[in-house]
C-alpha positions as CSV (number, residue, x, y, z in Angstrom):
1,X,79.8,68.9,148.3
2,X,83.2,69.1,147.0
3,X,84.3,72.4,145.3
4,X,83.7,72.9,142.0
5,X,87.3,72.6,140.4
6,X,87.6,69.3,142.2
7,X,84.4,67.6,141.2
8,X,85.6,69.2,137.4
9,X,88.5,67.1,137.9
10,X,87.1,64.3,139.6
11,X,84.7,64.1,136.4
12,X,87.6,63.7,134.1
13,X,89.2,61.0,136.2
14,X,86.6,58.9,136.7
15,X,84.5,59.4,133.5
16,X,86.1,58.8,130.0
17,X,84.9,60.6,127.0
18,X,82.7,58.8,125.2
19,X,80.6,59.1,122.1
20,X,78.3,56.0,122.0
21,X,74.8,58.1,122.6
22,X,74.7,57.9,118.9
23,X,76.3,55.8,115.7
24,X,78.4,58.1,113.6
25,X,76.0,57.6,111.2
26,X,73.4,58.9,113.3
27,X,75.9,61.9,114.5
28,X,75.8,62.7,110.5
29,X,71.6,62.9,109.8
30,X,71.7,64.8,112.9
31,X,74.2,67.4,112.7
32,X,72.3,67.9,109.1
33,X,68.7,67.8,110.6
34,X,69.5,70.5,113.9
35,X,71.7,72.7,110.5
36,X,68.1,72.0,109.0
37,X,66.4,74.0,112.0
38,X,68.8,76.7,112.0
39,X,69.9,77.2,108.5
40,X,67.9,80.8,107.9
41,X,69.9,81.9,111.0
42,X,73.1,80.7,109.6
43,X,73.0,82.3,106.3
44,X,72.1,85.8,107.6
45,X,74.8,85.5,110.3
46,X,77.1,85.2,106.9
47,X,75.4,88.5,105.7
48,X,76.8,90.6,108.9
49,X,80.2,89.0,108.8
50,X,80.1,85.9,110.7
51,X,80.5,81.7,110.3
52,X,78.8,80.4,112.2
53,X,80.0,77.0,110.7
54,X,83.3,77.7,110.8
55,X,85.3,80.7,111.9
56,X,88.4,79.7,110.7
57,X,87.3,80.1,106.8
58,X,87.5,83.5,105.1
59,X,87.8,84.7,108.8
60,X,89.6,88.1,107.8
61,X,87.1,88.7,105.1
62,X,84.4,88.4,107.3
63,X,85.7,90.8,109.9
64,X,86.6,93.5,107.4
65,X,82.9,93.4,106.4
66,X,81.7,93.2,109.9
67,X,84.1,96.4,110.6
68,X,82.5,98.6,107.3
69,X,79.0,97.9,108.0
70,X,79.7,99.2,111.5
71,X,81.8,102.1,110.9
72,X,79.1,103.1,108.0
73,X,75.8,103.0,110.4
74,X,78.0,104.7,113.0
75,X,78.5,107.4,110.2
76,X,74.8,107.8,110.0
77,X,74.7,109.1,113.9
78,X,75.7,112.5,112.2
79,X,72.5,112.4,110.1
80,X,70.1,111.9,113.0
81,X,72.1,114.0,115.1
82,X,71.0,117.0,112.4
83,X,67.5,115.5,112.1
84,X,67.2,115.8,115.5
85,X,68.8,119.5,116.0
86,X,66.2,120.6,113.2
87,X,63.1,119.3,114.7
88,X,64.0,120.2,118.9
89,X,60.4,121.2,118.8
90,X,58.6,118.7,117.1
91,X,58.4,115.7,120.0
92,X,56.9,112.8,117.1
93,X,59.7,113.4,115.4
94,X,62.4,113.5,118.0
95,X,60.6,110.5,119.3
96,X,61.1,108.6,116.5
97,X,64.7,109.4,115.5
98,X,65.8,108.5,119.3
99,X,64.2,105.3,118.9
100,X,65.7,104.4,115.6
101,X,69.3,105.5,117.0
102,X,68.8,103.5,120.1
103,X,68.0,100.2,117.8
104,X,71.5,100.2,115.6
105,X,73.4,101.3,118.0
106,X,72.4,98.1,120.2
107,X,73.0,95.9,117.0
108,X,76.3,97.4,116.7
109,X,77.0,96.6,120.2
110,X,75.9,92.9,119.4
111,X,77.9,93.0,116.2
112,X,81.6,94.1,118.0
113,X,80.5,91.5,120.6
114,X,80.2,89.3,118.5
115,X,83.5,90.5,117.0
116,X,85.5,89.7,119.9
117,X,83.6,86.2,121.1
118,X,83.1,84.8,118.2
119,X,84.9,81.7,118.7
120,X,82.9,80.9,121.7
121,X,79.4,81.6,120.6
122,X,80.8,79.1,117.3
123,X,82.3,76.7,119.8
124,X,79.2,76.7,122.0
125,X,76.6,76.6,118.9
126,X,78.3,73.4,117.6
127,X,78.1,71.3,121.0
128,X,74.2,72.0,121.0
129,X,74.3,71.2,117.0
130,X,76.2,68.0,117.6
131,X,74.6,67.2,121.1
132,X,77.6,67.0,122.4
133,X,76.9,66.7,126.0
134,X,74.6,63.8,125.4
135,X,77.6,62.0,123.5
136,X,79.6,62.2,126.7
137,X,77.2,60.6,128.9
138,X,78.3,57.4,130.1
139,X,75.0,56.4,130.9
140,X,74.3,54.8,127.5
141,X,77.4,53.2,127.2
142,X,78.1,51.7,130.7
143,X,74.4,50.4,131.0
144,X,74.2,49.2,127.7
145,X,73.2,45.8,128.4
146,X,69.9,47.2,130.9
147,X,66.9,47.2,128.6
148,X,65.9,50.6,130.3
149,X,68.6,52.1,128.2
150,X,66.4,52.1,125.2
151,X,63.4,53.4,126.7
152,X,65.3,56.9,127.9
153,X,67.2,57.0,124.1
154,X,63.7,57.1,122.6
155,X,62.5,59.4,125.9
156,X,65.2,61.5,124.9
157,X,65.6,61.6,121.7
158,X,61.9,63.0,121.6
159,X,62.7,65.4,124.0
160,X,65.2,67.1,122.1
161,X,63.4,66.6,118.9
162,X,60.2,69.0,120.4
163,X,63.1,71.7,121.9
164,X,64.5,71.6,118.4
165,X,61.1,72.0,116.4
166,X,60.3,75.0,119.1
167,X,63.5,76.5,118.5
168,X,62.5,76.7,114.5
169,X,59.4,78.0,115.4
170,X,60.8,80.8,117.4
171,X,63.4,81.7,114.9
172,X,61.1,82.1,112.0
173,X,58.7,84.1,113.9
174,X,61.4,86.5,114.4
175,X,62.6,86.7,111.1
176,X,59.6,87.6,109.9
177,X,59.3,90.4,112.3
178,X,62.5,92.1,111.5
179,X,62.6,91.5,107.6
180,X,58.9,93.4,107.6
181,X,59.5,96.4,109.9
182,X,62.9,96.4,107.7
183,X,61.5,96.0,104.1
184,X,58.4,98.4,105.5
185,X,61.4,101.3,106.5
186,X,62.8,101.1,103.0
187,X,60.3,100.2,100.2
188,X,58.2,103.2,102.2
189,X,61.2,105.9,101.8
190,X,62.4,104.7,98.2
191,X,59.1,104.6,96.9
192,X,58.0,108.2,98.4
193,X,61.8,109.8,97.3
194,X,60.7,108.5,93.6
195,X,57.1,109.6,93.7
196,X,58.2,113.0,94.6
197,X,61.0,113.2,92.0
198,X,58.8,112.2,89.3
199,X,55.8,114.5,90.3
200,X,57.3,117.7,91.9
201,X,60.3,120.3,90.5
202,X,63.3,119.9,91.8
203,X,64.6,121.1,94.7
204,X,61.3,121.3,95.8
205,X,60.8,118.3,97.6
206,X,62.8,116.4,100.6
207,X,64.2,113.0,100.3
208,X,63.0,110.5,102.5
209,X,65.5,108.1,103.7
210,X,65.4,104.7,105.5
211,X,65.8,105.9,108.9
212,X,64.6,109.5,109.8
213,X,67.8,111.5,109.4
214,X,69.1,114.4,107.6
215,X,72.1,115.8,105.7
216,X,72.2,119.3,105.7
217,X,73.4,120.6,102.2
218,X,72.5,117.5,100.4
219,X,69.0,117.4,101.1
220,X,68.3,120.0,98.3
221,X,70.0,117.7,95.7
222,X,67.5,115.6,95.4
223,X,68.7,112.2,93.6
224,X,71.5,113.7,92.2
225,X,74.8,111.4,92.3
226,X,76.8,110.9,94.5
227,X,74.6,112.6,96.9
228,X,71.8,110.4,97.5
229,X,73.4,107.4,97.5
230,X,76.2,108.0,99.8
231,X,73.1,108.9,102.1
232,X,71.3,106.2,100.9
233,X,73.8,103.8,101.8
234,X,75.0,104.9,105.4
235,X,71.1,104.7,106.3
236,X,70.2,101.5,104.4
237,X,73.3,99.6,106.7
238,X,71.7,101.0,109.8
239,X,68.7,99.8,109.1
240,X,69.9,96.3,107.9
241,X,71.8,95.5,110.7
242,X,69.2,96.5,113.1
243,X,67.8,93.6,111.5
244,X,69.9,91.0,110.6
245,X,72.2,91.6,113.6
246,X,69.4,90.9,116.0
247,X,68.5,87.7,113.9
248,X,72.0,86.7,114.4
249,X,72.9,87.4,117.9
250,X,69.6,86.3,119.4
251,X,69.0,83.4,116.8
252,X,72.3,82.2,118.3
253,X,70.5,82.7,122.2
254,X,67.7,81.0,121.4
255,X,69.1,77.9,120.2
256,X,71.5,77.5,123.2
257,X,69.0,78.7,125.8
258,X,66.3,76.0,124.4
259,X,69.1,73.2,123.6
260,X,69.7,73.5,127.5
261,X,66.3,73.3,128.6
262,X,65.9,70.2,126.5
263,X,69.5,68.7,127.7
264,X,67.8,69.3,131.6
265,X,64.6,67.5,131.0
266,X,66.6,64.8,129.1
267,X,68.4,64.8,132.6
268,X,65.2,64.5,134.9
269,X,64.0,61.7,132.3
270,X,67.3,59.9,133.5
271,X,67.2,60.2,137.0
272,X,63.5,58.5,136.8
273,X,64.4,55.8,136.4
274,X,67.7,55.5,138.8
275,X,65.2,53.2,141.2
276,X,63.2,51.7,138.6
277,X,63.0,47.5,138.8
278,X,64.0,48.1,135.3
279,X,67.9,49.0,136.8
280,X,69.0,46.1,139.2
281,X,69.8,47.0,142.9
282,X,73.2,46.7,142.7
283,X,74.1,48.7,139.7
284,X,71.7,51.6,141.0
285,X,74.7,53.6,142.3
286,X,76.7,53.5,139.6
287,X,73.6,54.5,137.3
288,X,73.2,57.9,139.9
289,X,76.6,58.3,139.7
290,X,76.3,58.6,135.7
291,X,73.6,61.0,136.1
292,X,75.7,62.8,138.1
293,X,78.6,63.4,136.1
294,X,75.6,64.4,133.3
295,X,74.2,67.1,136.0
296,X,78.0,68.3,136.4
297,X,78.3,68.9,132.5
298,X,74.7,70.6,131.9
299,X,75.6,72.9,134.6
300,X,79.3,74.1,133.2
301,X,77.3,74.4,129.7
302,X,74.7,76.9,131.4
303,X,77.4,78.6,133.1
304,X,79.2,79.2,129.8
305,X,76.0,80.5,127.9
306,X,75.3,82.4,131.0
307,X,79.0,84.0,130.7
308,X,78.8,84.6,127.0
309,X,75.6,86.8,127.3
310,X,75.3,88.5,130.6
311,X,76.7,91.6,129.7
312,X,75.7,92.0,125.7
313,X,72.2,91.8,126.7
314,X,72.0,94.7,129.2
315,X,72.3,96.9,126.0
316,X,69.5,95.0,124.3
317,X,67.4,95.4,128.1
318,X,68.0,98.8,128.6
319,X,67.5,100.5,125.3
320,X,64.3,98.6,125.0
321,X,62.8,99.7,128.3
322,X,62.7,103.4,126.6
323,X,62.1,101.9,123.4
324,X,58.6,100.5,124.2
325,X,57.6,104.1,125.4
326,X,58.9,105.8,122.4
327,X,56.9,103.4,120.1
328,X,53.8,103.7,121.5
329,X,53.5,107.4,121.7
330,X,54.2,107.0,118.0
331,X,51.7,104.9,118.1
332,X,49.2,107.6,119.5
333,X,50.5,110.5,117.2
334,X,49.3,108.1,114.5
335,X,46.3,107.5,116.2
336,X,45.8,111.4,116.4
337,X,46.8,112.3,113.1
338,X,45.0,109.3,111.3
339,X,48.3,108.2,109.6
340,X,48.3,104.8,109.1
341,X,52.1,104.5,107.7
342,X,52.9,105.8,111.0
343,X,50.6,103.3,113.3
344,X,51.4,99.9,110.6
345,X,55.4,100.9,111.4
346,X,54.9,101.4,114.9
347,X,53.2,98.4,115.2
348,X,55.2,96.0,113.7
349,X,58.7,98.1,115.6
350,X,56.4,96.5,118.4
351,X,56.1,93.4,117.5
352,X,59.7,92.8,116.5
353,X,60.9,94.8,119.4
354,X,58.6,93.6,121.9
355,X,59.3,89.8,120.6
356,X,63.0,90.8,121.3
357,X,62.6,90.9,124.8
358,X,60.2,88.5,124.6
359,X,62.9,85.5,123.5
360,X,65.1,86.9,126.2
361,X,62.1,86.4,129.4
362,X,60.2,83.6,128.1
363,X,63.0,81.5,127.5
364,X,65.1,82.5,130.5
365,X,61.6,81.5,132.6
366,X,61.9,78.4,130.8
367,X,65.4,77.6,131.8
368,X,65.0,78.3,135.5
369,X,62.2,76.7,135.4
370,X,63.6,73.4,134.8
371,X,66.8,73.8,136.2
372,X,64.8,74.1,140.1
373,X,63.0,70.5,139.0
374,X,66.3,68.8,138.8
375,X,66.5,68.9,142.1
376,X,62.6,67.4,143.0
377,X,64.0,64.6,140.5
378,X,66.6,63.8,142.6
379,X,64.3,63.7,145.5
380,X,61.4,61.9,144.2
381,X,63.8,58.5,143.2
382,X,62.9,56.1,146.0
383,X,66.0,56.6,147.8
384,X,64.8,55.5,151.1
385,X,64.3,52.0,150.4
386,X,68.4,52.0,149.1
387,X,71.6,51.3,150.3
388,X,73.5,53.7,152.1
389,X,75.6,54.9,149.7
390,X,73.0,55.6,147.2
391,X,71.3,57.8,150.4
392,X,74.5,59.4,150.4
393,X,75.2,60.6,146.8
394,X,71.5,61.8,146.8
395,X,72.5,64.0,150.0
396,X,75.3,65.6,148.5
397,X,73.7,65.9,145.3
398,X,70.6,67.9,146.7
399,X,72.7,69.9,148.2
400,X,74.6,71.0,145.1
401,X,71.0,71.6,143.2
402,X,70.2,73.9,145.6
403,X,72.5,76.5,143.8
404,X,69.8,76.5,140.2
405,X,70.9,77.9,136.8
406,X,69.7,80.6,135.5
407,X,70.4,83.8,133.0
408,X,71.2,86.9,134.0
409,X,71.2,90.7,132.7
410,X,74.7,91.8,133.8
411,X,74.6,91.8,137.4
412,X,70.9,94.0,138.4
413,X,68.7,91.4,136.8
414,X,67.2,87.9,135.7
415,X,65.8,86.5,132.8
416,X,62.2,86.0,133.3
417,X,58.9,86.4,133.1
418,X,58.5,89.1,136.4
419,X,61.4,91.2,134.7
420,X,59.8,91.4,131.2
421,X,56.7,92.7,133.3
422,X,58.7,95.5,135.3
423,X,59.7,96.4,131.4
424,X,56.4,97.2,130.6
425,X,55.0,99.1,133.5
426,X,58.2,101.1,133.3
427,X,57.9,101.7,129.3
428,X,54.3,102.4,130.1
429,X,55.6,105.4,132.0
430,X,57.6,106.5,129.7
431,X,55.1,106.9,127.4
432,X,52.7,108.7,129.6
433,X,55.1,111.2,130.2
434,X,56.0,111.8,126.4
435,X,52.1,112.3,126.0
436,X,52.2,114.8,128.9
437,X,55.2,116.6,127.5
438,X,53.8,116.8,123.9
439,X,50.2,118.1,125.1
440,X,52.0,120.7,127.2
């Protein structure tokens, strides 16, 4: 097979651009029905700093936000830094202050990330919203005459449809996991501070904040201003974009990763039908040679998503693999200690964190999945009974399939399913060794 900067250029020789997939009218409903899908995503993103519609608009605003809420939970590293210099003794508590500092500092990470590529992941995020790639594809305009043409639209069309509908699925399952273990860290601390202000002298009482942290010197002042507020607010941002960042960030993940898995089965749904009596003999070639160019295109789009978050997610990876531990011998000193504030928080860090990682491996799986049957498509055509140049482009095209996508964790890991298992017999280490430590 020709190098890849050649067949690139070969592609834009041969091929025009062209956008006859769908109407304009039909571009219209659905660019609105895919915003439909996504729009809980897109209004948070707006809450961390970031337009996901368009960059261009209030872009310095934006940034400046992006930059306070940042430098303000990075402020908050001081407070945990005490908390956890006061309680060197007590393991639950050190325990649980790591874990918290581990979470916002990987949304942080995300966040300046983001930062710096946010004209990409906007870029990329409007081509899935748009179905861009399937615009391109000659295939519905060169054999628009072949009634076969409308049976893949409809195959396809329904294709993307269930990728879409999954992809909503997933994202409200996850915002419901962060806005609880969120809303549970701060309705839990504001209630408690106010319980003990109203009931107890003061100075006689601690403050309970959002995140376990502490400011020696203002921790005796009770809710006295400015005190408790400025802490207040450094620990509410941490929390909140420990949140909504990860909403953001990964939202934006799940809806390319899933939007490519649907653009490759839309592929293999093409190919089908390259030998079908549907397609006449002599324009079989130049219907593989359309499918083709399409494989050509899905591949630089994987490559690009691939690119954009290979590195970002080794934070998210690695953080998480002590993460797990951490959580569940909080889980146990609830269990111990018959506290169920502790064990209902702990569980639903779990849930949120553990669906994290989850999104990552499951749909990673999912994309290499179906990025190894493009090649059996190819194979499974009838290609033996065609001419010798359709024999040949099927060659060179297994050839090039041989080389699948998939997603990668910087450069030590994949993606999928056998990595999110090695996360939790390493995590369930971890935690056997906290429990050793603390009984010792």
């Amino acid at each position: 097979t020709p190098p890849d900067s050649l067949y690139k250029c070969s592609i834009n020789k041969i091929s025009p651009r062209l956008d006859d997939m769908y109407s304009p009218q039909e571009a219209a409903e659905l660019k609105k029905r895919n915003y439909r899908s996504i729009r809980e995503m897109i209004r948070i993103a707006y809450t961390v700093g970031f337009n996901l519609m368009d960059p261009s608009r209030c872009g310095q605003v934006f940034r400046i936000w992006t930059i306070v809420l940042s430098l303000s939970s990075l402020a908050s590293l001081y407070g945990h830094w005490q908390m956890l210099a006061r309680n060197i003794h007590d393991i639950p508590r050190i325990v649980e202050t790591v874990s918290t500092a581990f979470q916002f500092l990987s949304s942080i990470a995300k966040m300046w990330y983001f930062l710096f590529a946010h004209r990409q992941i906007y870029d990329l995020l409007r081509r899935a919203r748009c179905h861009d790639l399937l615009q391109k594809c000659e295939l519905f305009e060169r054999m628009s005459d072949l009634p076969v043409i409308k049976t893949i639209r409809e195959k396809v069309e329904s294709t993307m449809d269930r990728y879409w509908a999954n992809t909503r699925r997933q994202l409200l399952v996850y915002l419901y996991c962060c806005i609880c273990i969120t809303t549970n860290y701060f309705i839990n601390s504001l209630a408690t501070t106010l319980y003990r202000h109203f009931t107890r002298p003061k100075g006689s009482y601690e403050i309970v904040l959002p995140l376990p942290s502490l400011y020696p010197g203002w921790a005796e002042k009770g809710l006295e201003f400015p005190y408790y507020y400025i802490q207040m607010y450094l620990e509410t941002c941490s929390l909140y974009i420990c949140g909504m960042s990860a909403i953001s960030f990964d939202g934006v993940f799940i809806v390319l990763c899933l939007h490519s898995v649907g653009l490759i089965k839309s592929l293999n749904q093409m190919i089908d039908y390259s030998t079908s009596e549907l397609v006449p003999p002599e324009r079989r070639v130049e219907y593989l040679r359309w499918c083709i160019y399409q494989y050509q295109r899905v591949a630089n789009f994987a490559e690009e998503i691939n690119d954009c978050f290979r590195q970002v997610t080794f934070s998210q990876f690695l953080l998480s693999l002590f993460g797990f531990g951490l959580a569940l011998f909080q889980m146990s000193v609830g269990f111990g200690s018959n506290s169920s504030i502790i064990l209902f928080r702990m569980t639903l860090y779990l849930i949120a964190g553990g669906y994290q990682i989850v999104v990552y491996c499951y749909n990673g799986q999912r994309f290499t999945t179906a990025s190894e049957q493009i090649g059996r498509a190819f194979y499974e055509v009838q290609w033996y009974g065609e001419s010798r140049e359709f024999r040949q482009l099927i060659r060179m095209v297994l050839m090039r399939t041989n080389r699948g996508f998939r997603l990668d964790v910087s450069w030590f890991m994949q993606m999928s399913l056998p990595t999110l298992m090695a996360m939790v017999r390493t995590s369930g280490q971890y935690f056997l060794l906290l429990q050793n430590v603390n009984q010792k």
